[in-house]
N, CA, C and O atoms as CSV, one atom per row, in Angstrom:
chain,resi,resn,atom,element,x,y,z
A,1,UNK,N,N,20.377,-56.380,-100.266
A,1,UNK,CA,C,19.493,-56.956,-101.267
A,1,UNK,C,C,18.060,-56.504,-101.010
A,1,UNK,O,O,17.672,-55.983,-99.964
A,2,UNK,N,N,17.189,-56.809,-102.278
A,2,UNK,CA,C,16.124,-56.136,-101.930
A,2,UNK,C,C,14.639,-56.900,-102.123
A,2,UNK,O,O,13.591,-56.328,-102.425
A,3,UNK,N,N,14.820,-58.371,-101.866
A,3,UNK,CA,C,13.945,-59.103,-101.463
A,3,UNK,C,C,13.070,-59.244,-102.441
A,3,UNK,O,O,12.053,-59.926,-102.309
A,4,UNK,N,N,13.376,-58.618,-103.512
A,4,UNK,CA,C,12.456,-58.889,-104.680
A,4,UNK,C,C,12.665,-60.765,-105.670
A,4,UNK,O,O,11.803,-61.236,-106.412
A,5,UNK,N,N,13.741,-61.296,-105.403
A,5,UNK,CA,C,13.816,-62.483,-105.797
A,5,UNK,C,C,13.782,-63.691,-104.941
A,5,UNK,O,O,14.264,-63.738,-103.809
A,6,UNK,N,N,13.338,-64.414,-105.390
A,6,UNK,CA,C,12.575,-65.663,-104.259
A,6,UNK,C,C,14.078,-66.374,-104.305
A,6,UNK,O,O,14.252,-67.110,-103.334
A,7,UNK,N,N,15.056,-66.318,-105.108
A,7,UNK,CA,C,15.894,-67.482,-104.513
A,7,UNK,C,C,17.354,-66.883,-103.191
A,7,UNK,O,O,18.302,-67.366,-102.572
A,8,UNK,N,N,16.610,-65.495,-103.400
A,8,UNK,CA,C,17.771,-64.825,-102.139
A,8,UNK,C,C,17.548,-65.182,-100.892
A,8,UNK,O,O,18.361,-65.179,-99.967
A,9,UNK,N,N,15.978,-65.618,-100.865
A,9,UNK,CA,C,15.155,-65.935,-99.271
A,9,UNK,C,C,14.960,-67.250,-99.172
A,9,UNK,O,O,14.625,-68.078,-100.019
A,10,UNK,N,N,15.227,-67.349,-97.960
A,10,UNK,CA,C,15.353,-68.967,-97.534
A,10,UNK,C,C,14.663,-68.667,-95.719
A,10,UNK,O,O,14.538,-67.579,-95.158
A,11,UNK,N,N,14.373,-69.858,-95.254
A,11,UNK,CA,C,13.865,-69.677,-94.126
A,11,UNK,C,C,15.131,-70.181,-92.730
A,11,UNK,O,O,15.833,-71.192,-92.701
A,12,UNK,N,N,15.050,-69.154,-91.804
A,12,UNK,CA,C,16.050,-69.311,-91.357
A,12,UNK,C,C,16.873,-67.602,-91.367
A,12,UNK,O,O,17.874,-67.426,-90.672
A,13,UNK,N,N,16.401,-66.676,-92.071
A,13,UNK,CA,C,16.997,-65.884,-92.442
A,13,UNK,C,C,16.294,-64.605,-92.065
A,13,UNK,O,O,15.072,-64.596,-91.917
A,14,UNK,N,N,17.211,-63.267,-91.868
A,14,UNK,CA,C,16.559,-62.177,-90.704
A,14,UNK,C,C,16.735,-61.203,-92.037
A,14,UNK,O,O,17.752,-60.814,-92.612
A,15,UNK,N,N,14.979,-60.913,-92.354
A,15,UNK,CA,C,14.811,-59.882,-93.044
A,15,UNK,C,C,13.974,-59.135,-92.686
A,15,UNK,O,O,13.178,-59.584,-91.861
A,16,UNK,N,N,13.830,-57.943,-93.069
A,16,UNK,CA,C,12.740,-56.574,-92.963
A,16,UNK,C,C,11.899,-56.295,-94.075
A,16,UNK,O,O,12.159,-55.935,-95.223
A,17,UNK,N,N,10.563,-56.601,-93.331
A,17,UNK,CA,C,9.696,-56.376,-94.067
A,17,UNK,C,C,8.394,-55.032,-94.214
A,17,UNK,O,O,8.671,-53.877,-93.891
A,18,UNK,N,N,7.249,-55.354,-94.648
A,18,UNK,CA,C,6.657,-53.994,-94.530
A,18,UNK,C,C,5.170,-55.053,-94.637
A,18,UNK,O,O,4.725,-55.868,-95.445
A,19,UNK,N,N,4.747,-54.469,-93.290
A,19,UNK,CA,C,3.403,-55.710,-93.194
A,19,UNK,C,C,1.945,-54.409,-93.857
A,19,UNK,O,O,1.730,-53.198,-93.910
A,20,UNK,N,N,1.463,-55.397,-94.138
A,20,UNK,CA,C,-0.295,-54.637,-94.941
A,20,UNK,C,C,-0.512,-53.596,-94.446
A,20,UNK,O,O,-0.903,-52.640,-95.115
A,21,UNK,N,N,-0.290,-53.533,-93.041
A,21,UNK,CA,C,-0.910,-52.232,-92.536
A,21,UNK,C,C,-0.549,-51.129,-92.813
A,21,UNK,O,O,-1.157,-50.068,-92.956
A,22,UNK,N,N,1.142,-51.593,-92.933
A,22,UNK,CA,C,2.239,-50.397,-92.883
A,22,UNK,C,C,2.639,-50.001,-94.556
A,22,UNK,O,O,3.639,-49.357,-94.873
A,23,UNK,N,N,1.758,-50.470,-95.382
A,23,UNK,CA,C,2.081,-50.168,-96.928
A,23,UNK,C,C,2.356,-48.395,-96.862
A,23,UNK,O,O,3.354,-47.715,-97.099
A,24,UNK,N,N,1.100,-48.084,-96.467
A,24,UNK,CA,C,1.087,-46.663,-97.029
A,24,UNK,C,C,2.641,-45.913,-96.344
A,24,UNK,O,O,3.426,-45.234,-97.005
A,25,UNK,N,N,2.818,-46.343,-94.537
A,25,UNK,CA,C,4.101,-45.503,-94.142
A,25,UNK,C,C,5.484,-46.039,-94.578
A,25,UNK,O,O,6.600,-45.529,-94.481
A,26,UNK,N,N,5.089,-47.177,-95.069
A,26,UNK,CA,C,6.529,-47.923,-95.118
A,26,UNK,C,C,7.430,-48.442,-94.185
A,26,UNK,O,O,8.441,-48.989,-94.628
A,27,UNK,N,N,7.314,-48.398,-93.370
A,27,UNK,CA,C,7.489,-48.660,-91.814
A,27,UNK,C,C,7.803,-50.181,-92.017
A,27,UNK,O,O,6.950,-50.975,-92.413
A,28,UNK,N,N,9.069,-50.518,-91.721
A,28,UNK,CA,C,9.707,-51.770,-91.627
A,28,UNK,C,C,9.819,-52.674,-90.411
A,28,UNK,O,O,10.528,-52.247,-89.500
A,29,UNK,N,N,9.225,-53.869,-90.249
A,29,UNK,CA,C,9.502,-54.589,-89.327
A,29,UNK,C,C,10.311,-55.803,-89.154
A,29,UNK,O,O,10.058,-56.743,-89.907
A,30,UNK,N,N,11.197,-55.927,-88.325
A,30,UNK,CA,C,12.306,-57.295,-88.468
A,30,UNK,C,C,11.983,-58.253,-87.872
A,30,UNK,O,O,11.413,-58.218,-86.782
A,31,UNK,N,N,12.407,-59.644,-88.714
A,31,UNK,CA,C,12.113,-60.679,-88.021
A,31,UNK,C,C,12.820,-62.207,-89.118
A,31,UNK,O,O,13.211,-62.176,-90.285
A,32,UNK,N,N,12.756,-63.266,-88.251
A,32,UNK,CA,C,13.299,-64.349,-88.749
A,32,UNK,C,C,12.082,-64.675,-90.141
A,32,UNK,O,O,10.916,-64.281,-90.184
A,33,UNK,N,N,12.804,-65.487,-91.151
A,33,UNK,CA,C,11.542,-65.634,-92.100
A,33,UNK,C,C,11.039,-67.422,-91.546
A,33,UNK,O,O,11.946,-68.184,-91.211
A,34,UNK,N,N,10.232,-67.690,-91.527
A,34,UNK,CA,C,9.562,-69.067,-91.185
A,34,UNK,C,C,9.358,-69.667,-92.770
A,34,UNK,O,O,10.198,-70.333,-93.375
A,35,UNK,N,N,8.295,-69.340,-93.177
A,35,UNK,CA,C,7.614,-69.887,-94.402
A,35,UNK,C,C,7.831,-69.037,-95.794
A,35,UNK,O,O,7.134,-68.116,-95.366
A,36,UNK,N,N,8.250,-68.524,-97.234
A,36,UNK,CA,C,8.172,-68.052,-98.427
A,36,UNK,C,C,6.550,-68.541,-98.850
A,36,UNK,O,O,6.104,-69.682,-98.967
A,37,UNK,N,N,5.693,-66.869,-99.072
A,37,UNK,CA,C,4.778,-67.107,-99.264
A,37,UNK,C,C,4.075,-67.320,-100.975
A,37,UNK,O,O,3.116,-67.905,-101.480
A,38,UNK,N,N,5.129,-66.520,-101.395
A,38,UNK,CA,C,5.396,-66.124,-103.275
A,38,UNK,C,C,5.567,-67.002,-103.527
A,38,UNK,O,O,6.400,-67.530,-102.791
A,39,UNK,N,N,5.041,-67.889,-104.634
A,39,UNK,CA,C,5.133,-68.910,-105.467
A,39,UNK,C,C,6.159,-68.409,-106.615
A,39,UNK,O,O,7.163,-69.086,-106.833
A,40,UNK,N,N,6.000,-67.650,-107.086
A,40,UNK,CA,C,6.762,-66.804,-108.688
A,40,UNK,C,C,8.225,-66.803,-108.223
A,40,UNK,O,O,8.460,-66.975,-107.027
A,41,UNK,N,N,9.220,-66.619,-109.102
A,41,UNK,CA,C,10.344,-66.226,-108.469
A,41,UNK,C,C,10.983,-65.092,-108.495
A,41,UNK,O,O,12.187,-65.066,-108.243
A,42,UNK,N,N,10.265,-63.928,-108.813
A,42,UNK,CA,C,10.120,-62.524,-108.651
A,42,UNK,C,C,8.884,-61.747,-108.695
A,42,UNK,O,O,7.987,-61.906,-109.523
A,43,UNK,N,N,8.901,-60.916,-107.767
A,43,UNK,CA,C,8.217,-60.016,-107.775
A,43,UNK,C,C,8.565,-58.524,-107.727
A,43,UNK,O,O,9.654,-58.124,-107.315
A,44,UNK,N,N,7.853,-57.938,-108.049
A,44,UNK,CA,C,8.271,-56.027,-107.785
A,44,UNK,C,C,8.040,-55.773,-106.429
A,44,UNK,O,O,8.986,-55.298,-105.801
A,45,UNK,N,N,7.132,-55.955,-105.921
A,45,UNK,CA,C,6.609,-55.496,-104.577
A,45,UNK,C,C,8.093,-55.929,-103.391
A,45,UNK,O,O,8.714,-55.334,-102.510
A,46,UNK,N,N,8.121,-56.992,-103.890
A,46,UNK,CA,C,8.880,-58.340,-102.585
A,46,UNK,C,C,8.102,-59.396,-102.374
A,46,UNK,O,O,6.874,-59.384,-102.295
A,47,UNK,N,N,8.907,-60.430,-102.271
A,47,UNK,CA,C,8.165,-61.453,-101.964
A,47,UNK,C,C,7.925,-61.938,-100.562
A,47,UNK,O,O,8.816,-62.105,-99.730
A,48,UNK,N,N,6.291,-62.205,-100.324
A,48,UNK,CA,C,5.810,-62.269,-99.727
A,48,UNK,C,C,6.185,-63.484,-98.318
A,48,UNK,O,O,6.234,-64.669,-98.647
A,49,UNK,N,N,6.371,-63.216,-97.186
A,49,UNK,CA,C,6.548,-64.606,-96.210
A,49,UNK,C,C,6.151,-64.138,-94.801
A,49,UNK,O,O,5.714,-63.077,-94.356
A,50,UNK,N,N,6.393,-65.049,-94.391
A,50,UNK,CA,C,5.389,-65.234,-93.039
A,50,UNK,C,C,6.924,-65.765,-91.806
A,50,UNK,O,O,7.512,-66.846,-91.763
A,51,UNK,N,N,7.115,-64.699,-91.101
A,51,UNK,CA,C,8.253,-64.413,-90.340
A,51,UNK,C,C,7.304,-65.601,-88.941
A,51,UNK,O,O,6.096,-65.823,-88.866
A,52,UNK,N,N,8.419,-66.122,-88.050
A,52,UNK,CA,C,8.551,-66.971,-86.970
A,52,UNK,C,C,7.515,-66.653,-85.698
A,52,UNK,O,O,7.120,-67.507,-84.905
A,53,UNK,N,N,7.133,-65.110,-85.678
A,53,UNK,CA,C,6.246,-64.549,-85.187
A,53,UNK,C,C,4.610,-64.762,-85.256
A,53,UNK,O,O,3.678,-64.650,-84.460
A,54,UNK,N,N,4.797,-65.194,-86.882
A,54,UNK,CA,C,3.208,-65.074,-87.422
A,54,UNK,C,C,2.919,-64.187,-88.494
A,54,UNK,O,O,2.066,-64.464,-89.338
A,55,UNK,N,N,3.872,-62.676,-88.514
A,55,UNK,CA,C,3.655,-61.897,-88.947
A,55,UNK,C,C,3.389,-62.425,-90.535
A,55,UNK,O,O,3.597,-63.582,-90.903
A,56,UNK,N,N,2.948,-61.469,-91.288
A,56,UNK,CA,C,2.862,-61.356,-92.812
A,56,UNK,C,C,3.167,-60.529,-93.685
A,56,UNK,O,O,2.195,-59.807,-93.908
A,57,UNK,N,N,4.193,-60.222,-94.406
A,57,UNK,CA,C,4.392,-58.864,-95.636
A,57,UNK,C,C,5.379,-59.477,-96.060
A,57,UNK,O,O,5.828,-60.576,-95.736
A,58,UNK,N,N,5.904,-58.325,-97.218
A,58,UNK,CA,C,6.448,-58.440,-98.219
A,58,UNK,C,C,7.988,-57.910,-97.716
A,58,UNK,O,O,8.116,-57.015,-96.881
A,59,UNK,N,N,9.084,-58.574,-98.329
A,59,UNK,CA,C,10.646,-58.522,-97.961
A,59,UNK,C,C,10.622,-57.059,-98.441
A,59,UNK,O,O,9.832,-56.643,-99.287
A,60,UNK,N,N,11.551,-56.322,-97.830
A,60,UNK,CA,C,11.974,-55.096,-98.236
A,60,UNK,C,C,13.814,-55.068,-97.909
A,60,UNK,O,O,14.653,-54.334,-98.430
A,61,UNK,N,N,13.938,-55.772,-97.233
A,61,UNK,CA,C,15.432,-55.798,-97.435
A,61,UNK,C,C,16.090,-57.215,-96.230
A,61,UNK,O,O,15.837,-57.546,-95.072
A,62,UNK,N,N,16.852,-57.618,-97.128
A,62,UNK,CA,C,17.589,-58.952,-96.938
A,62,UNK,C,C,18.565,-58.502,-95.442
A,62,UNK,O,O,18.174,-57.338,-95.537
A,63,UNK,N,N,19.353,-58.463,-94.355
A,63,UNK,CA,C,19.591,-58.099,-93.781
A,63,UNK,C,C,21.092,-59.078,-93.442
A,63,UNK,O,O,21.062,-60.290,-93.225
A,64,UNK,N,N,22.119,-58.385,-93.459
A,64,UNK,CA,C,23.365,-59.233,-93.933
A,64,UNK,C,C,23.837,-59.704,-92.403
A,64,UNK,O,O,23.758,-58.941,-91.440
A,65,UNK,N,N,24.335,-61.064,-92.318
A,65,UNK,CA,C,24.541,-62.135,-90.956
A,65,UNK,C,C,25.712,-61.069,-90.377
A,65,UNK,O,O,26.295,-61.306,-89.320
C-alpha cells in the first residue's frame, strides 16, 4: 500500500517513510507510526505522521506484518 489514505494508517503500525530532508533523494526511513499527522483523508504526497522515534514525514509505503 501506498500510504496515501489516512484510513490504512493506524498507530501501532511499521511503515516507511521519506522525512523533509530526504524529499529530493527519496530515501526511505522505517519506523513504528506513534501519532497520524494529516487531518484530510487523502493525500497525494502521503500522509503525514510522526513515527515512535520523533521522526516526521510522509508514508511512502505501508509495510505488511
Amino acid at each position: 500500500m501506498n500510504g496515501q489514505n489516512r484510513t490504512d494508517i493506524k498507530p501501532g503500525i511499521a511503515v516507511k517513510i521519506v522525512l523533509k530532508q530526504d524529499q529530493r533523494s527519496g530515501k526511505l526511513t522505517s519506523g513504528i507510526v506513534k501519532d497520524i499527522l494529516t487531518k484530510s483523508s487523502f493525500h497525494p504526497h502521503g500522509i503525514k505522521v510522526r513515527l515512535e522515534d520523533g521522526q516526521v514525514g510522509r508514508v511512502k509505503e505501508i509495510e505488511k506484518a
